[in-house]
C-alpha positions as CSV (number, residue, x, y, z in Angstrom):
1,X,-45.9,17.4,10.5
2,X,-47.0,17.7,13.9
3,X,-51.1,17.9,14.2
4,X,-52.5,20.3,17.0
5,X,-55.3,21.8,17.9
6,X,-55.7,25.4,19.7
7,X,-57.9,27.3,21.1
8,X,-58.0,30.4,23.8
9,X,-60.1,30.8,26.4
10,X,-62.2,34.2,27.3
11,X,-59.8,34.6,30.0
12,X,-56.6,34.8,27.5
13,X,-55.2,31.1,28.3
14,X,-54.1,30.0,24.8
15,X,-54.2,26.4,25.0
16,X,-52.7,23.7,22.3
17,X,-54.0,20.0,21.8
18,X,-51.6,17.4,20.0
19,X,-53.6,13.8,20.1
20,X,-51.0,10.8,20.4
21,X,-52.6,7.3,20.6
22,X,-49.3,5.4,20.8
23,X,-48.9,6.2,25.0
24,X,-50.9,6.1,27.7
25,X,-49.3,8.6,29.4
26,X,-50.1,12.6,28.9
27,X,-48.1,15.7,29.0
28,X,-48.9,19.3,29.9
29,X,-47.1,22.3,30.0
30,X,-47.4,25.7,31.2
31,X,-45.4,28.1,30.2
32,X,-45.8,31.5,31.9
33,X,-44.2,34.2,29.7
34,X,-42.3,35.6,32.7
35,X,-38.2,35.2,32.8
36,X,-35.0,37.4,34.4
37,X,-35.8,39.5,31.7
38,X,-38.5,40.6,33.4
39,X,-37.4,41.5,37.0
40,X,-36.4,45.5,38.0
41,X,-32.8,45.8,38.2
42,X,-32.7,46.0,42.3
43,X,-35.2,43.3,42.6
44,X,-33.5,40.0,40.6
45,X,-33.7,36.6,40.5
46,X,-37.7,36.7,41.4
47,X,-38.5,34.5,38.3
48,X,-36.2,31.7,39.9
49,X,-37.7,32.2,43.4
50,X,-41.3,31.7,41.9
51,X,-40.2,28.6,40.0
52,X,-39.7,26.9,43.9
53,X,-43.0,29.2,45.6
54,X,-45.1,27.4,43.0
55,X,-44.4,23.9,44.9
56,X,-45.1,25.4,48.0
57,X,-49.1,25.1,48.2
58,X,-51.8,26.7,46.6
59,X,-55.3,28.1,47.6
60,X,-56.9,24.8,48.2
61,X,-54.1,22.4,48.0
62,X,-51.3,22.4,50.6
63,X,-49.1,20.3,49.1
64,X,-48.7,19.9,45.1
65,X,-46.6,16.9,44.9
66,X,-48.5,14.4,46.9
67,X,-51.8,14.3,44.8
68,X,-49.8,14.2,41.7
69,X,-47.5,11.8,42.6
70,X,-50.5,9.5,44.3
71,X,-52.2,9.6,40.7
72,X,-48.7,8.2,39.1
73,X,-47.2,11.7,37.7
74,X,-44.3,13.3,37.9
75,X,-43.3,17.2,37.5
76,X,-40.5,19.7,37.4
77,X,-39.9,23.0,35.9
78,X,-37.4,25.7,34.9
79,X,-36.5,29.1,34.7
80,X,-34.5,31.2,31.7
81,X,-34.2,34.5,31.1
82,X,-37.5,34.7,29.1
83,X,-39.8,32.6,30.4
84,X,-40.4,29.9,33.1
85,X,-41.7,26.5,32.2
86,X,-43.5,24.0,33.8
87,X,-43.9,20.3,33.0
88,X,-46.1,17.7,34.0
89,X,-46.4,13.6,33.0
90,X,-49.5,11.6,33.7
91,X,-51.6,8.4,33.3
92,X,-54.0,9.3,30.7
93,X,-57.0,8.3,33.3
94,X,-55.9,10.4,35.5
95,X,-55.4,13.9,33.7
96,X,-57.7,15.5,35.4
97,X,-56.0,15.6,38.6
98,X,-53.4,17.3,36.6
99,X,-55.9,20.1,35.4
100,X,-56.9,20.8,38.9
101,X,-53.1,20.9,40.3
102,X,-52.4,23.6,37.7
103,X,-55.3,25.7,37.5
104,X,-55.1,25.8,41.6
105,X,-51.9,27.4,42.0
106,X,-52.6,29.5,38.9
107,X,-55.7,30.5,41.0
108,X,-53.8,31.6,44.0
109,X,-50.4,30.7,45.3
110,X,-51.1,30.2,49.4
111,X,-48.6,32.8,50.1
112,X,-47.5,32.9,54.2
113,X,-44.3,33.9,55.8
114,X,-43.3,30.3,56.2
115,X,-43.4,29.3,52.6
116,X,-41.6,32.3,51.2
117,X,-38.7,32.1,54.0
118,X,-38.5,28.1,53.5
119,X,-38.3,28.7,49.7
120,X,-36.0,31.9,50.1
121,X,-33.2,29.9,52.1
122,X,-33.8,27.1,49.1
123,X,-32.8,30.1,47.0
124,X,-30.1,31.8,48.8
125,X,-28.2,28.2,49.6
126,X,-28.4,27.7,45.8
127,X,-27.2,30.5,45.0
128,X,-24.1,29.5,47.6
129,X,-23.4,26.7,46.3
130,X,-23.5,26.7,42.4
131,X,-22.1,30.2,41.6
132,X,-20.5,31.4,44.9
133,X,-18.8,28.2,46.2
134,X,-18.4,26.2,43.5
135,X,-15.1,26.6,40.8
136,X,-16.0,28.9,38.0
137,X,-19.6,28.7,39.5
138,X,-19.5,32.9,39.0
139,X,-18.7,33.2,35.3
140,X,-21.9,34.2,34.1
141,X,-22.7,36.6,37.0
142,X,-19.0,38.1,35.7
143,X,-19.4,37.8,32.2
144,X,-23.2,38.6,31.4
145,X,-22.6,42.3,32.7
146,X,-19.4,42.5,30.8
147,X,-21.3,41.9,27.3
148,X,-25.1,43.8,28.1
149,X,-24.8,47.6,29.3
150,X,-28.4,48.4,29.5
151,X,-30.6,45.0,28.5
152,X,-31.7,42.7,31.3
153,X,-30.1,39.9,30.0
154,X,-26.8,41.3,32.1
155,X,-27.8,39.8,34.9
156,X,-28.6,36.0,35.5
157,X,-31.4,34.0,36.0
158,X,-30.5,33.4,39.6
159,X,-30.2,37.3,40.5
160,X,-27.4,40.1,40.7
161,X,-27.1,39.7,43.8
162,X,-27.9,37.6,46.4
163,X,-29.2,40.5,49.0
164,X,-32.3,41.1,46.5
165,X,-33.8,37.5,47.3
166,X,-32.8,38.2,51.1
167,X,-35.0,41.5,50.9
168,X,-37.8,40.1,49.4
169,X,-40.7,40.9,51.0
170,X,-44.2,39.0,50.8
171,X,-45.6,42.7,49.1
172,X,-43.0,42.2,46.6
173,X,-44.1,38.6,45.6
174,X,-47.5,39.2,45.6
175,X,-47.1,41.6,43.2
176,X,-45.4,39.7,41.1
177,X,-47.0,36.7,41.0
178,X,-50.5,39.1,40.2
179,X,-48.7,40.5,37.3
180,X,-47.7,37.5,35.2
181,X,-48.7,34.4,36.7
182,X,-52.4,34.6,35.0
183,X,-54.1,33.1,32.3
184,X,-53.0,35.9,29.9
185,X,-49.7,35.4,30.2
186,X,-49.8,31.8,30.2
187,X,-49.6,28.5,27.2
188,X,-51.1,25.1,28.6
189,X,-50.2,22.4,26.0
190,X,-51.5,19.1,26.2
191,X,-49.9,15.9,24.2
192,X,-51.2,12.4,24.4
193,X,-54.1,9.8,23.8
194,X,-56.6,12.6,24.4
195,X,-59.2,15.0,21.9
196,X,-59.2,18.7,22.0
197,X,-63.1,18.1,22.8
198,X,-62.0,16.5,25.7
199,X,-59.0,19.1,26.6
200,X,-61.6,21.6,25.9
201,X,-63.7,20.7,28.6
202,X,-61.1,20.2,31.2
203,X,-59.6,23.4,29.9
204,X,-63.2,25.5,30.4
205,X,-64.1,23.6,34.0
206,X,-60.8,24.3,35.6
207,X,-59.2,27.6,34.2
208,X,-62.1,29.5,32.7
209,X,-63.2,31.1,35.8
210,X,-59.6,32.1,36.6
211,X,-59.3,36.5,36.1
212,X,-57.4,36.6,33.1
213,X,-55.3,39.6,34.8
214,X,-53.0,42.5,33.4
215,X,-51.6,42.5,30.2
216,X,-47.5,42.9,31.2
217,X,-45.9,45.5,28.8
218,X,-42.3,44.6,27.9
219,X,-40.5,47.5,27.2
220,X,-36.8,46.4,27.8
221,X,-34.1,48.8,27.7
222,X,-32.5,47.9,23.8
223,X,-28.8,46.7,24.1
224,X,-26.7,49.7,21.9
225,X,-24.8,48.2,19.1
226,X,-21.2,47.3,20.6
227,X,-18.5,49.5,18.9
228,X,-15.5,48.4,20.9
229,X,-13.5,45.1,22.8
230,X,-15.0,44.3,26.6
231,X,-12.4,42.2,28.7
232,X,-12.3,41.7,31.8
233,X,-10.0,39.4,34.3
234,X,-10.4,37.7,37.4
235,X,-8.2,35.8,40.1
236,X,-10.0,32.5,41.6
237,X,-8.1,29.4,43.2
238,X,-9.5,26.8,40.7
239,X,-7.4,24.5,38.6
240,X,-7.1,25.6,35.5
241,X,-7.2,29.2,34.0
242,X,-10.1,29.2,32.1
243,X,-11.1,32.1,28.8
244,X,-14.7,32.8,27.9
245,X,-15.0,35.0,24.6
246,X,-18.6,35.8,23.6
247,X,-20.1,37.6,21.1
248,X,-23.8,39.0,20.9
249,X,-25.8,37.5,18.4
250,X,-29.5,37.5,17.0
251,X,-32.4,36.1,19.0
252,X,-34.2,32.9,18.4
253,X,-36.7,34.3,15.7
254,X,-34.0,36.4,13.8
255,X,-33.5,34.2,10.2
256,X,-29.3,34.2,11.2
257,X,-30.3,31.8,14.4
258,X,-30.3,28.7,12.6
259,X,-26.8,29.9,10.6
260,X,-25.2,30.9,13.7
261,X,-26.8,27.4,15.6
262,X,-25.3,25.9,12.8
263,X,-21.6,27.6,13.1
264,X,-21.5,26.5,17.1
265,X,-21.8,22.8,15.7
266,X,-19.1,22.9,13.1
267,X,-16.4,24.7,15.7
268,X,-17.8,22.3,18.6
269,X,-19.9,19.6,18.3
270,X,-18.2,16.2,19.0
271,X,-14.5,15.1,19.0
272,X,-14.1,15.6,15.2
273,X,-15.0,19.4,15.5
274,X,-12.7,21.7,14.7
275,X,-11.7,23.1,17.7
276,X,-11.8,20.0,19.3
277,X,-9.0,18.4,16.8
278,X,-7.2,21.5,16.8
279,X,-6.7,23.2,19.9
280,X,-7.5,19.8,22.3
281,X,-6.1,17.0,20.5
282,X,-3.3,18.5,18.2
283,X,-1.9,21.3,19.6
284,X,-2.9,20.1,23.4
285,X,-3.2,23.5,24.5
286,X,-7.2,23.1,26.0
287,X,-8.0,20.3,28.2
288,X,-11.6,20.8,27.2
289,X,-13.6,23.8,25.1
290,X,-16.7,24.6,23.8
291,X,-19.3,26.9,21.5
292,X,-22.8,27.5,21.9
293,X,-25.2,29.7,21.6
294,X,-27.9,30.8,24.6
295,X,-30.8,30.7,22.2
296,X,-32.4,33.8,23.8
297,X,-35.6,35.3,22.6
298,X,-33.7,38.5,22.3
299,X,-30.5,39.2,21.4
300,X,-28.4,36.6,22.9
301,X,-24.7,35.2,23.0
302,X,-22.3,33.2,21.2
303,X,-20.0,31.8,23.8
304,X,-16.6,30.4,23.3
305,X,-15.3,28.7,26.4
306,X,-11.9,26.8,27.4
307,X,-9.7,25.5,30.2
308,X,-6.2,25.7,29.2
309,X,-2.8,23.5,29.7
310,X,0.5,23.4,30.9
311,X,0.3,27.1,32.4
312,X,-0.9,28.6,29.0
313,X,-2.3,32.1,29.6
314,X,-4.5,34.5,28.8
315,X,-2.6,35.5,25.0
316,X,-1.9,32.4,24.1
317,X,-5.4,31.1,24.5
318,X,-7.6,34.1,23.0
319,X,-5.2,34.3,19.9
320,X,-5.4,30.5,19.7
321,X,-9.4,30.4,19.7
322,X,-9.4,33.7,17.2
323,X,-6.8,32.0,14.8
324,X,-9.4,29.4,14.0
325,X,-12.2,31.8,14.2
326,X,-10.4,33.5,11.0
327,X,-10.0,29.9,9.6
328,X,-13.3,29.8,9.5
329,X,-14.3,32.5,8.1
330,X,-12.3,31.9,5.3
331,X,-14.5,28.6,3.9
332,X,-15.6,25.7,5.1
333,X,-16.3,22.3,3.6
334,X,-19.2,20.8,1.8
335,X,-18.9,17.7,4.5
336,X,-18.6,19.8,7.4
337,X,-21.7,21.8,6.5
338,X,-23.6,18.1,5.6
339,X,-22.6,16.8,8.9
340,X,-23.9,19.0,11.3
341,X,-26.9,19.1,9.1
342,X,-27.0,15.6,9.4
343,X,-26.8,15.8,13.2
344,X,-29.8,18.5,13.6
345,X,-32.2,16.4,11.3
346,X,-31.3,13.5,13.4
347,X,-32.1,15.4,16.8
348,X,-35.0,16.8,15.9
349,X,-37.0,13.4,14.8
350,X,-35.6,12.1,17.7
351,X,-37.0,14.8,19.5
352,X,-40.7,14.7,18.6
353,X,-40.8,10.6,19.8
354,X,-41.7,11.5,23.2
355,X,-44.6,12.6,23.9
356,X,-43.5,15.7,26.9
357,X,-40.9,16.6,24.1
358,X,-43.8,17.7,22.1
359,X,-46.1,19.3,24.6
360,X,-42.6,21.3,25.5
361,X,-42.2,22.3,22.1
362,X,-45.5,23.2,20.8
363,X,-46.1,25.5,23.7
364,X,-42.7,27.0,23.4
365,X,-42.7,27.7,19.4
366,X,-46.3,29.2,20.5
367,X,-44.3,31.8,22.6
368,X,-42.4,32.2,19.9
369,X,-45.4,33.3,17.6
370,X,-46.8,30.3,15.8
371,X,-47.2,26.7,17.3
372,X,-46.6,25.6,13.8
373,X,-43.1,27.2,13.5
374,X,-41.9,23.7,14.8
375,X,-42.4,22.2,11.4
376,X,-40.2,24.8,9.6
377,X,-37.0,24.2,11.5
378,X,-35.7,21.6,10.0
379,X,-36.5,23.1,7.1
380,X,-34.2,26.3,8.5
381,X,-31.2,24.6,8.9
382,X,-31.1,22.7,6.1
383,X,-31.5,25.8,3.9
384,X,-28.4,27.2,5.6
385,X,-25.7,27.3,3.1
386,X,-21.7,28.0,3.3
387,X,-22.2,31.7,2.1
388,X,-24.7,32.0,4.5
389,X,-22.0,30.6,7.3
390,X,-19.0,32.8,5.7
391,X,-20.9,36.2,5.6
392,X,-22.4,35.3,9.2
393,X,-19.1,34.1,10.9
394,X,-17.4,37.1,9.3
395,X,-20.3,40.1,10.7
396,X,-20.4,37.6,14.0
397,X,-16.6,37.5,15.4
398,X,-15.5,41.2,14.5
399,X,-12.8,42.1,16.8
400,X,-15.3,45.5,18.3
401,X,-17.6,43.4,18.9
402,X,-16.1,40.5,21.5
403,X,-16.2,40.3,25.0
404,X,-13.3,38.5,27.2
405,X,-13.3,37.0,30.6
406,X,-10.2,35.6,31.6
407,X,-10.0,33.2,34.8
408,X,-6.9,33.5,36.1
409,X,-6.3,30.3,38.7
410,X,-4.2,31.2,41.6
411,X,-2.3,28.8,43.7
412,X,-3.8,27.6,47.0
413,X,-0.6,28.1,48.3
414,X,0.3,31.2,50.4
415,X,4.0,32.3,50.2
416,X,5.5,33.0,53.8
């Protein structure tokens, strides 16, 4: 069990305190509760943009790299669809540099014309580059719209469209960043050969004064329940034709996450997974193919992906995946089940050995509702049982309820 400490200030900042004597480093992490999730439907991908403006200089520090990086730290962050995360490592003498750095730019942002142009070319080029220019880079701005009709999730973290980052203006930032990135709507954990007297203290000197702001109200738009097949296909000169089946699931708090976490592993995980020895290595009809799930806070997806061989199409493919779907279904071993159990026990105490791992975690189960939920999912999995993955699979992968993007590859060649 992983011992904590929390605490919230009078401004709203909930912060958590885990005391680990074996490093001299220290972690913190913010996570603001702000994702794509949150962004107007003609205004996307702001989330993402404020993951780069936060590096651009704050109200009394110019540059926030250089004084962390002089003290021995080292920092990144990322956006989902829920929530943006930002994550810190330090020498242990030196935390407080790390208090001020955050609680600055939490403070204010120093928002000029310069900074939100540099940072909005970042964007834009990005956006270029991985899902424009880049084979199969568009699959999710193709396929997230296909499975969500009204919920935010159907657009991704990086925007609908590139034009709404182009058009932001410096009102529209402002307003923004004034709406979620304040102490109410923030989680500051803290892991490492410290005492939560001592984060206390730092916690109270350098965030208490901050205005704890406006409470956001999330009111998303609730995804119908699907009654009937999506598909939709697409022409792109890459290599391969590529299928992408999805299915919408439960989010990460429903009791069937774990199950249906569970069922990715035993159709994907490793070269003795099942699709892997079936559809890859005996029948040779996928050069590569994958399940997962997007482990959203609401309802997410579980996504089937493959590249197919030897000028397989679109049939052949889908009814090959959805043969061993219905395999499934039908039973599964004891040592399947054991295996992947195995496998998440494994990863998760390997997990909590480092020391950001667990400032990372105990601020995100804390989103999640209870810091302390970390310490039941072991327990989660390992209660799973093959009912539970038969009666899951079987309500999961009904035929009304799947989604189908087909990427058809077209030759480079032009005929004359």
């Amino acid at each position: 069990m992983l011992k904590f400490n929390r605490f919230i200030l009078d401004n709203g900042l909930t912060v958590i305190v885990h005391q680990d004597k074996t490093t001299p480093m220290v972690a913190m992490n913010i996570i603001y509760k702000v994702g794509a999730r949150d962004e107007s439907p003609d205004k996307t991908g702001f989330a993402h943009l404020f993951e780069h403006l936060m590096f651009g200089g704050s109200v009394n520090i110019s540059k926030y790299d250089e004084p962390l990086q002089k003290a021995g730290g080292e920092n990144n962050a990322y956006t989902n669809n829920d929530f943006t995360n930002y994550y810190l490592t330090i020498p242990g003498n030196n935390l407080e540099t790390a208090f001020w750095l955050e609680s600055d730019r939490m403070l204010s942002l120093a928002f000029t014309e310069k900074s939100l142009e540099v940072q909005r070319q970042v964007v834009i080029e990005e956006f270029k580059q991985n899902y424009l220019n880049q084979p199969y880079g568009d699959v999710y701005l193709l396929l997230k719209p296909l499975a969500y009709q009204r919920h935010p999730y159907r657009w991704n973290t990086i925007g609908k469209d590139i034009s709404h980052i182009e058009k932001a203006t410096m009102g529209d930032v402002k307003a923004f960043y004034k709406k979620y990135y304040n102490p109410g709507n923030a989680i500051l954990s803290v892991a490492g050969d410290v005492t939560p007297e001592q984060i206390r203290n730092l916690s109270e000197k350098w965030f208490s004064t901050i205005p704890s702001g406006e409470t956001p109200e999330r009111n998303y738009p609730q995804e119908p329940e699907q009654t009937g097949t999506r598909e939709k296909t697409v022409e792109r000169r890459v290599p391969q034709h590529a299928i992408y089946l999805c299915w919408k699931m439960p989010g990460r708090t429903d009791r069937k996450f774990h199950t249906i976490d569970l069922i990715s592993d035993i159709l994907s995980n490793g070269n003795s997974s099942r699709l892997y020895q079936n559809l890859v290595k005996e029948q040779t009809l996928f050069s590569e193919i994958n399940a997962f799930v997007t482990g959203d806070l609401d309802p997410g997806l579980f996504i089937v992906t493959g590249k197919l061989l030897n000028g397989a199409g679109r049939e052949k493919g889908e009814n090959a995946i959805l043969g061993e779907l219905d395999k499934f279904i039908s039973g599964i071993s004891d040592d399947e089940l054991q295996k992947v159990k195995n496998k998440v026990e494994a990863n998760l105490i390997f997990s909590k050995l480092s020391v950001l791992n667990k400032a990372m975690f105990l601020g995100y189960f804390q989103m999640l509702g209870d810091a302390a939920l970390m310490d039941t999912e072991e327990e989660r999995y390992m209660e799973v049982t093959k009912t539970d993955i038969r009666n899951t699979a079987g309500w999961l992968f009904r035929k009304e309820r799947q989604n189908t993007l087909f990427y058809k590859a077209i030759s480079n060649q032009t005929n004359g």
